[in-house]
TORMARLUM-601397 format. One line per 2 residues: number of its first residue (from 0); for each residue x, y, z of C-alpha. Coordinates in pm, whole numbers. Each point is the difference from the previous one (the first is absolute). Example, Ala and Ser with C-alpha at 12.3 -4.5 7.8 and 13.67 -1.06 7.14 Angstrom:
BEGIN
0> 1230/-450/780; 137/344/-66
//
This chain:
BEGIN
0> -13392/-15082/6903; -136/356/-60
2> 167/162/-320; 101/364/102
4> 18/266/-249; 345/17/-145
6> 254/285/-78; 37/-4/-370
8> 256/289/-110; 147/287/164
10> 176/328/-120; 228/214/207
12> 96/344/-185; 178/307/91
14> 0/336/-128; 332/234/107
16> -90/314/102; 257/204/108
18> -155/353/-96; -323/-133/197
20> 221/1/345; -6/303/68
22> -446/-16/22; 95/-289/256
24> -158/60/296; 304/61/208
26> 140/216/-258; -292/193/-99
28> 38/102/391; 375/80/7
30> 12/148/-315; -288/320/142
32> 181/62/286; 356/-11/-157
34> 4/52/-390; 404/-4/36
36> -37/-416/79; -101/-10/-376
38> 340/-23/-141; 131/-258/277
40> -325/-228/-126; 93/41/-325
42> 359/-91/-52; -90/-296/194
44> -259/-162/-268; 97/-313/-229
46> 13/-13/-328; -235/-283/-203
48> 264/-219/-33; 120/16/348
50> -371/-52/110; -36/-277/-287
52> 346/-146/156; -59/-33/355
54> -26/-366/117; -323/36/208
56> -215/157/-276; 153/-275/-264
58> -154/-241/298; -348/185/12
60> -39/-51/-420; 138/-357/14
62> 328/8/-122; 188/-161/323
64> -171/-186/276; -3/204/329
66> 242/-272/152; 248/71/-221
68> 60/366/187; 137/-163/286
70> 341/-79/-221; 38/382/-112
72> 236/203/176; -164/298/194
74> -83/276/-142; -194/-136/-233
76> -14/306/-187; 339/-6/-29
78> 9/-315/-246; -260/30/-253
80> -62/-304/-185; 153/-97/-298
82> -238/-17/-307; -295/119/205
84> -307/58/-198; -284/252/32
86> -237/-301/-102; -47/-275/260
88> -121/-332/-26; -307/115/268
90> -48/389/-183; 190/280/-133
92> 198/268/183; -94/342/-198
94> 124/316/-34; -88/340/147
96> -99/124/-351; -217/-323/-47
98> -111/39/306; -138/394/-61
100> -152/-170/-338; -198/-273/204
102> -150/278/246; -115/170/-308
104> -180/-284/-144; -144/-81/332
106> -138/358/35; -347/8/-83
108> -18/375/171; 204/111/-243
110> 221/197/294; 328/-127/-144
112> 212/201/-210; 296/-169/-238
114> 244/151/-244; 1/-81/-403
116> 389/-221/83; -123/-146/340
118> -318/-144/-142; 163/-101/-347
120> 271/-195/240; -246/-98/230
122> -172/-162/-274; 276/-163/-174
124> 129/-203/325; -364/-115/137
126> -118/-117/-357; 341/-148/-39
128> -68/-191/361; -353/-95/-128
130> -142/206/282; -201/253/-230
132> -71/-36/-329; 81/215/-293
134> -370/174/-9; -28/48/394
136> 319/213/12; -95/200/-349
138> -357/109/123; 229/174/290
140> 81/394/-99; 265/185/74
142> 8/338/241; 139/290/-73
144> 296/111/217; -257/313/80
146> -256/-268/70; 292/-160/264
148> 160/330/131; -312/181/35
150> -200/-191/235; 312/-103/242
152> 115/398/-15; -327/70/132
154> -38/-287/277; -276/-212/-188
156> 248/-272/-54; 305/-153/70
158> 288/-98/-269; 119/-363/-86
160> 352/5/-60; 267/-215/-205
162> 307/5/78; -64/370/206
164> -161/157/-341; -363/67/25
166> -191/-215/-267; -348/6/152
168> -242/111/254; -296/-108/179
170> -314/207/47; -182/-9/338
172> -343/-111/2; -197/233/178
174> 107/380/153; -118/-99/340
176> -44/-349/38; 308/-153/187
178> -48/-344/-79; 42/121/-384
180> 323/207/52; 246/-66/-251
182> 261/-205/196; -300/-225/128
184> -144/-93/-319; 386/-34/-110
186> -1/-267/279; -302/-189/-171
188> 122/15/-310; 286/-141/66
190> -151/-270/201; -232/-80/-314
192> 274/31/-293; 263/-277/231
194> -341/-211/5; -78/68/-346
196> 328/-123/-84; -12/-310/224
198> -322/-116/-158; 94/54/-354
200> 326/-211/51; -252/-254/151
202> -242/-20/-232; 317/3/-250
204> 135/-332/179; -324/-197/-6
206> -26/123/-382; 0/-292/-157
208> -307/-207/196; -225/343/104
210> -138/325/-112; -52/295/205
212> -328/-50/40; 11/-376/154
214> 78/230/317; -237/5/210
216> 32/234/268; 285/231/123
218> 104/68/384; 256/234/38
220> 212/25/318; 217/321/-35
222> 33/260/288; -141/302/-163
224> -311/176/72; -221/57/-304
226> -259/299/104; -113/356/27
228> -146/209/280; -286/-182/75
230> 196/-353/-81; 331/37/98
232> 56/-396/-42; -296/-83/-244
234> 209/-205/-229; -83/-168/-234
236> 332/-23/-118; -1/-376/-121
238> -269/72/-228; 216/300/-150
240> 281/-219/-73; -180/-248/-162
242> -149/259/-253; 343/95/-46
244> 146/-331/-38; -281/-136/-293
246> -202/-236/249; -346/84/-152
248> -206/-227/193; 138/32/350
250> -107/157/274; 177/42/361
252> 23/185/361; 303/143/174
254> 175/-187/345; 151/212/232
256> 170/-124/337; 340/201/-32
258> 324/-227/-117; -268/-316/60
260> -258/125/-276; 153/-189/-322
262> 32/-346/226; -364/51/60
264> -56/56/-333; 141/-338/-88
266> -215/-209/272; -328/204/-117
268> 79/-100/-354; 53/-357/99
270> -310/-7/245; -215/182/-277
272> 123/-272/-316; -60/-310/280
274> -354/146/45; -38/-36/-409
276> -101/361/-26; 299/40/-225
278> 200/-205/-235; 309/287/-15
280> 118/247/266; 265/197/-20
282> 175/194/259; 177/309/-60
284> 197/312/178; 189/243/-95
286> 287/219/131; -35/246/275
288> 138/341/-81; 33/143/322
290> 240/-273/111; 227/141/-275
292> 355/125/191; -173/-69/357
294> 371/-59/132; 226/205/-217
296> 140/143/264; 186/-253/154
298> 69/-65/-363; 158/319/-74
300> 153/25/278; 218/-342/-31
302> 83/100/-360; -242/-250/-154
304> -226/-20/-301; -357/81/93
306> -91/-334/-35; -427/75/74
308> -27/169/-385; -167/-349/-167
310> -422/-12/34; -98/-359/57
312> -331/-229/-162; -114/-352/58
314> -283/-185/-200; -90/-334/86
316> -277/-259/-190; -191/-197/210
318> -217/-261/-192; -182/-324/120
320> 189/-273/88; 236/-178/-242
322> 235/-283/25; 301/234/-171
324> 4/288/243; 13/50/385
326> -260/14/216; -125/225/273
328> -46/-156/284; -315/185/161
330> -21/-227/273; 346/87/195
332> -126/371/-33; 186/184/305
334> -138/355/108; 88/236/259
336> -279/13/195; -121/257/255
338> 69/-228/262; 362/-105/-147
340> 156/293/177; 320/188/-122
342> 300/-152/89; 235/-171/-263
344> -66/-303/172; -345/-21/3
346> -2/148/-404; 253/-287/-91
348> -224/-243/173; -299/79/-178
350> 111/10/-328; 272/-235/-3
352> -91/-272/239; -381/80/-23
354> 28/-137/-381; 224/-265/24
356> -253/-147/280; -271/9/-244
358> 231/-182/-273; 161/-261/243
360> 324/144/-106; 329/63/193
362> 247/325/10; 218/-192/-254
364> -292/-167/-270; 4/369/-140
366> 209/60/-230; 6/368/3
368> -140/285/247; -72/286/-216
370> -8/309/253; 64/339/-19
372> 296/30/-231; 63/340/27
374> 401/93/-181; 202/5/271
376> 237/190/-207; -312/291/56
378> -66/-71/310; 297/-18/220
380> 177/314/-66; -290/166/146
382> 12/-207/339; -269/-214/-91
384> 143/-307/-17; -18/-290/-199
386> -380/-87/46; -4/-355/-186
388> 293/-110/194; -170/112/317
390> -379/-145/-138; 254/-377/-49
392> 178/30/348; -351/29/186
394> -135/-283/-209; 311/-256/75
396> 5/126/343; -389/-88/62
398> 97/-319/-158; 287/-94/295
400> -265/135/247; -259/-277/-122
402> 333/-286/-55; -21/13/-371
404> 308/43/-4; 336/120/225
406> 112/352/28; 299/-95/-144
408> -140/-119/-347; -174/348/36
410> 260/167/-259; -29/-337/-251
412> -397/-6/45; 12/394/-132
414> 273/-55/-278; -193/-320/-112
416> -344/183/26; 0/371/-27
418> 160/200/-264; 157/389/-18
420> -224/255/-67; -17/151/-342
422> -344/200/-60; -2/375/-24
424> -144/104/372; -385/41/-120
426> -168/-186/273; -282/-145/-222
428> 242/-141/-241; 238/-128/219
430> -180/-162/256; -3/-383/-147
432> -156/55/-334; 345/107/-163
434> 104/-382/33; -297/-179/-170
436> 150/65/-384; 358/-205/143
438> -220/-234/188; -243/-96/-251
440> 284/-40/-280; 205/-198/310
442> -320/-243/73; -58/-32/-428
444> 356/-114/-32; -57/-264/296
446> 256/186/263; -238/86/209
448> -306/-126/183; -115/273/250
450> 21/352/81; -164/255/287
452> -141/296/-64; 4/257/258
454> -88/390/17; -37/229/281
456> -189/323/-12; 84/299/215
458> -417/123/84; 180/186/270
460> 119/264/-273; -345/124/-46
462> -60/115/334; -347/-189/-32
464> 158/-324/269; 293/-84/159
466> -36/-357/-181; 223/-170/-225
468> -75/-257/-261; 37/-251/-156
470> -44/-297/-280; 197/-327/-95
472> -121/-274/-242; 262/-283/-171
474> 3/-66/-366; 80/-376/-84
476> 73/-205/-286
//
């Protein structure tokens, strides 16, 4: 039998953000045409330890298994959990002042702007993490607050803010070039500081039997766009964060198909290692800014935290094929072809059914069906549902259509297969990949055997097709 590439570690991280919320994209839009909404936004923000509390972002670092949300009372926000800790067993959950430290270090521009305290504290809590070291955040100089005010006062930047006092600023790139405003490169940034931070906690897991350099190559599946002008999507961002993150001797190319992209990334990593081009992928996104706040609206208006204020990162290692880890099964790949059409039937059918053909397998040999696992808790207050619920109903119901099982053991199909949502609603991130740090540690500790993977990507949005698409793949122990 053909030894698949395996998936070898993964990191989930977080980084709260509150005072980046209101350069969401939403926001950002609300905020120019009514400056009065600022105050509303603001006294809705969490705290840290509210953020570092909440149930479904203790799930996303590995500190509870997503199943486990299904026995919390509603709102979740309401109960924070006891003893919950801003370092997970799958990455850390920083703060907003580590957070502005880890865009400086990742600015090779030299755009950003940080205060003598915010750096010094910056510093303290990512050497303290083992995300920097001591020398990386000391080779960092302080601005001046005339260095800060200056530029914002004059409409060449725009402030970062802790806790609603200005401690920074970043610098646009260019006076004419749109692509280099500085709210877009404030998007990139962030994108490559989550990833940064993904990628160090990776290559801090896998420590103790690899260096830095015994990666390879780097894909990076994030939903940014990395340009100027002439480039607006260039990239190369995965190349940027593996400067940034110490990988010396890799290399890498960006993947873009919308909320699908970091799936992709995944099966090209897997397809590239089974070709023997590489020994050592890894796959990497970061957070996407302008999904910051994108429904506080329906948030502020039901009283509720802004729960959108935490920026999201993945990294996954891919290596050649072990007897330890889980493999990737490349051949029950499912894709949403041209021809596949675009109703939910036809998507579940080709990449749910198409891969279990290819595997022999039945609705109920998988274990887990990792979908989109958008918060709910986000989501619904906003009218939008709870899409993993909805993603498991279409599932079990194409299942009774094809006598796999009776519409009545619908409901005990979903409870027995599915799980709540729990990822902060950044497609990329949330779209399968999330799962892959519980269900590698789940298939290591024998409980389970096999899990789908399945992203969808809205093409649609870019006004390029009407298409959807799509990807699916199952990882196996």
């Amino acid at each position: 039998m053909t030894r698949f590439p395996v998936v070898s570690a993964v990191a989930n991280v977080l980084a709260h953000a509150p005072g980046l919320v209101p350069y969401g994209s939403k926001p950002l839009r609300d905020l120019a045409a009514d400056p009065g909404l600022a105050s509303a936004l603001a006294a809705r923000l969490r705290s840290y330890d509210a953020a570092v509390g909440y149930p479904p972002n203790q799930a996303f670092i590995g500190n509870r298994d997503p199943e486990t949300l299904r026995a919390l009372p509603r709102p979740w926000f309401g109960a924070p959990d006891p003893g919950a800790s801003s370092d997970g067993a799958f990455g850390d959950l920083i703060d907003e002042t580590e957070l502005l430290g880890l865009l400086k270090l990742c600015d090779r521009a030299r755009l950003v702007q940080l205060d003598a305290s915010t750096l010094t504290a910056a510093g303290a809590g990512l050497v303290r993490r083992g995300l920097a070291t001591p020398e990386e955040m000391a080779a960092l100089a302080p601005a001046t607050a005339a260095a800060i005010d200056q530029p914002i006062a004059r409409g060449e930047a725009i402030a970062l803010r802790v806790d609603g006092a200005v401690r920074g600023a970043i610098a646009r790139g260019h006076e004419a070039d749109e692509a280099l405003t500085a709210n877009v490169l404030l998007e990139n940034l962030a994108a490559k500081a989550t990833g940064v931070l993904a990628l160090r906690r990776l290559v801090r897991q896998v420590a103790h039997r690899l260096a830095p350099d015994d990666i390879e190559f780097v894909i990076a599946g994030s939903e940014e766009a990395v340009g100027d002008r002439y480039q607006r999507g260039g990239g190369n961002l995965a190349k940027a964060i593996a400067e940034s993150a110490g990988l010396g001797r890799a290399t890498g190319f960006d993947v873009k198909s919308f909320c699908a992209s970091t799936l992709y990334g995944v099966v090209n990593a897997a397809a590239l290692v089974q070709a023997g081009l590489f020994s050592r992928i890894a796959v990497v996104a970061g957070g996407s800014l302008a999904k910051l706040g994108m429904k506080y609206r329906a948030h502020v208006a039901k009283q509720m935290p802004i729960l959108e204020d935490v920026l999201a990162g993945v990294a996954i290692l891919v290596e050649r094929g072990s007897d330890a880890d889980p493999v990737v099964r490349l051949d029950t790949l499912g894709l949403h072809t041209i021809a596949t059409g675009s109703s939910q039937q036809a998507v579940v059918e080709a990449l749910v059914m198409g891969p279990l053909a290819k595997a022999g397998c039945r609705l109920a040999d998988v274990d887990r069906y990792a979908t989109e696992m958008h918060n709910p808790e986000v989501t619904e207050p906003a009218g939008s549902g709870d899409v993993p619920a909805g993603n498991y109903r279409l599932i079990a119901a194409l299942g009774a259509l094809r006598g796999e099982l009776a519409r009545e053991a619908m409901p005990e199909f979903i409870a027995a297969h599915g799980m709540p949502g729990y990822a902060p609603t950044q497609g990329h991130i949330a779209s399968a990949v999330c799962y892959l740090a519980h269900a590698l540690r789940a298939m290591r500790a024998g409980k389970m055997k096999r899990a789908l993977f399945m992203a969808k990507g809205s093409l649609f949005l870019g006004r390029m097709t009407e298409a959807a698409d799509g990807v699916s793949v199952l990882v196996e122990a």
